[in-house]
C-alpha positions as CSV (number, residue, x, y, z in Angstrom):
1,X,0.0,0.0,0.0
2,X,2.8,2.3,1.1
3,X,4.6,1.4,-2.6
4,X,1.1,2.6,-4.4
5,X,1.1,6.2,-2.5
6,X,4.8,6.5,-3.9
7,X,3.9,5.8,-7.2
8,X,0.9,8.3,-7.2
9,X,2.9,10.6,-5.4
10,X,5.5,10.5,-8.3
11,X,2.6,10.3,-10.8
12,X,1.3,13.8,-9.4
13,X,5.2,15.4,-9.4
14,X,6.4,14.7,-12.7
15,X,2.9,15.8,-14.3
16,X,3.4,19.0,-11.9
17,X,7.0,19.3,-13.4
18,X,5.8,18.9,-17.0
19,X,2.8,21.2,-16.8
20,X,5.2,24.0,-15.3
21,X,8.0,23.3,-17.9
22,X,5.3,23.9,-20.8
23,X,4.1,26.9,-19.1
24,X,7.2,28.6,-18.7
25,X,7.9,27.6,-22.3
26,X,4.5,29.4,-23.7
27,X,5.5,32.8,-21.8
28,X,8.3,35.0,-23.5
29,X,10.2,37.2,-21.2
30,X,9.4,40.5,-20.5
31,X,10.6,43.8,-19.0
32,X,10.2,44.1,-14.8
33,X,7.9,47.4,-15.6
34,X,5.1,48.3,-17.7
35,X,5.9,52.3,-18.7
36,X,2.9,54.6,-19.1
37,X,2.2,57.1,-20.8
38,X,-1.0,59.5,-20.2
39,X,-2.5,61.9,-22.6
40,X,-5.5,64.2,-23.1
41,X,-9.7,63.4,-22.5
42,X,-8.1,60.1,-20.4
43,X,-6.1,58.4,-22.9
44,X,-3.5,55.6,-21.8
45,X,-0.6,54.2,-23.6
46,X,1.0,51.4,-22.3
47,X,4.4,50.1,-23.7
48,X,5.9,46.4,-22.4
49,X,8.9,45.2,-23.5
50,X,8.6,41.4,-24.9
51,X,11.2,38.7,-25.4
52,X,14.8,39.9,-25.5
53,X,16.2,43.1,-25.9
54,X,17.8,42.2,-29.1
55,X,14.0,42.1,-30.7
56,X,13.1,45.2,-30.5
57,X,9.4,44.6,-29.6
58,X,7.0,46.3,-27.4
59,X,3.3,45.5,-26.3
60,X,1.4,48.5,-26.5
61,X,-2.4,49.0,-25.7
62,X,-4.2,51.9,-25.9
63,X,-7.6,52.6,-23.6
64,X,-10.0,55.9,-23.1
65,X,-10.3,56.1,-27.0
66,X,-13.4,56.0,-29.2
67,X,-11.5,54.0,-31.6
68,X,-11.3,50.1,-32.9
69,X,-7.9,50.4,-31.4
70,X,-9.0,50.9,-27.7
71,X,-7.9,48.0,-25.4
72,X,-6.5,46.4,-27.9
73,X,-2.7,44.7,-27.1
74,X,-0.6,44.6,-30.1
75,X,3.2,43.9,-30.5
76,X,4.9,46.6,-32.1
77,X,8.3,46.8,-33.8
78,X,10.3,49.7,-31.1
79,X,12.9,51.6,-32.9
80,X,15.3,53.5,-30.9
81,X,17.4,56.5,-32.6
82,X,19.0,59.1,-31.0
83,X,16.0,61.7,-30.7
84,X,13.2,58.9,-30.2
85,X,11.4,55.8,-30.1
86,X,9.0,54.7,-32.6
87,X,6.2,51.6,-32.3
88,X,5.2,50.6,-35.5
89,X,2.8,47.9,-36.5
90,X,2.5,46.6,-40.1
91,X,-1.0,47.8,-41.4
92,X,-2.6,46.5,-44.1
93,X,1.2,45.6,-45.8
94,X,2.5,49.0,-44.7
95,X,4.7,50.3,-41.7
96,X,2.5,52.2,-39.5
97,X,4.5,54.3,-36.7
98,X,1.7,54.3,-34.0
99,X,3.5,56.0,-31.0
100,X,7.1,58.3,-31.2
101,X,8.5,58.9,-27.2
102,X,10.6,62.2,-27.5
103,X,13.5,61.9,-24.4
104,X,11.9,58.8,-22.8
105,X,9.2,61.4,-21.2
106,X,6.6,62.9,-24.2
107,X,5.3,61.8,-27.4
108,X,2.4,61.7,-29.6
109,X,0.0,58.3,-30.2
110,X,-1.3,57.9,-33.7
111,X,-4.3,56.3,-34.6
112,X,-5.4,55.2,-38.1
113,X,-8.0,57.3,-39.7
114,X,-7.4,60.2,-37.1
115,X,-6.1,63.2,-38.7
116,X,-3.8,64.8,-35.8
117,X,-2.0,62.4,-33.4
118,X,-3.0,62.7,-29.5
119,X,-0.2,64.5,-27.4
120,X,1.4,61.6,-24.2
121,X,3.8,62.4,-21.5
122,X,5.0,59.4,-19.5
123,X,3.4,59.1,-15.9
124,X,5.2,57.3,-13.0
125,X,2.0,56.8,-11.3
126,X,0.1,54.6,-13.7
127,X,3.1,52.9,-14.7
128,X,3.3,51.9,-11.4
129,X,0.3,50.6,-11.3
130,X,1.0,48.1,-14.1
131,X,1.9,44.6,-13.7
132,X,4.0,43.3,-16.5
133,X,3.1,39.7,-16.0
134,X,-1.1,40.7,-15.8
135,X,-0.6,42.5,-19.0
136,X,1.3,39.8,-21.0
137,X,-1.2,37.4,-19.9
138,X,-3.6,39.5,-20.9
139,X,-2.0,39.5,-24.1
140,X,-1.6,35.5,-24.5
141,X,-4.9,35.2,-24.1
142,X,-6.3,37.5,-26.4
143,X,-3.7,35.5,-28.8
144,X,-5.8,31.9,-28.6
């Protein structure tokens, strides 16, 4: 009887072991900190880094926007020059730049179909209120 309890015992570890292994696997890393950015009428912009540094890619989401874009989680391309960073997303074939950061603190958010781009300056508050690993959750799921 006491071999039996072993057995299941083992049975219930190594499925615990593989079930964790394939999670881990599914989940790409991500930055420590979600950055924010807060704009006019309520808008919010936030910006995760996903998988390595070398990929240049971002999760961004927008919310407090009438717009088909608002709470949507999207990985964007991130572009770093020497004046600013630049999210694009490929749009219908072409390159769209949705969000340029000026000095790591200001910007401006482009939609498509809007004619002038919404004015965002990065808030430490809301940022800290992020959770990187909610929001790329979040993200997976919106994926399956």
């Amino acid at each position: 009887m006491t071999d039996y309890r072993k057995v299941v015992a083992l049975i219930i570890l190594l499925f615990t072991c593989m079930t964790s292994a394939v999670y881990a696997e599914q989940r790409p890393e991500v930055a420590d900190n979600v950055i924010a950015y807060k704009g006019q009428q309520g808008v919010i912009v936030w910006t995760l880094r996903v998988g390595e540094r070398s990929a240049n890619e971002a999760l961004v989401q927008v919310e407090g926007i009438d717009h088909d874009w608002n709470m949507k989680i999207q990985k964007m391309q991130v572009e770093k020059t020497s004046r600013d960073t630049r999210y694009s997303v490929n749009l219908n074939g072409n390159k769209f730049t949705a969000l340029i950061i000026k000095n790591k603190c200001c910007g401006d958010l482009y939609l498509p179909g809007e004619e002038q781009p919404t004015s965002v300056i990065y808030s430490e508050e809301v940022s800290h209120a992020g959770n990187a690993q909610a929001f790329l959750t979040d993200y997976l799921q919106s994926q399956k």
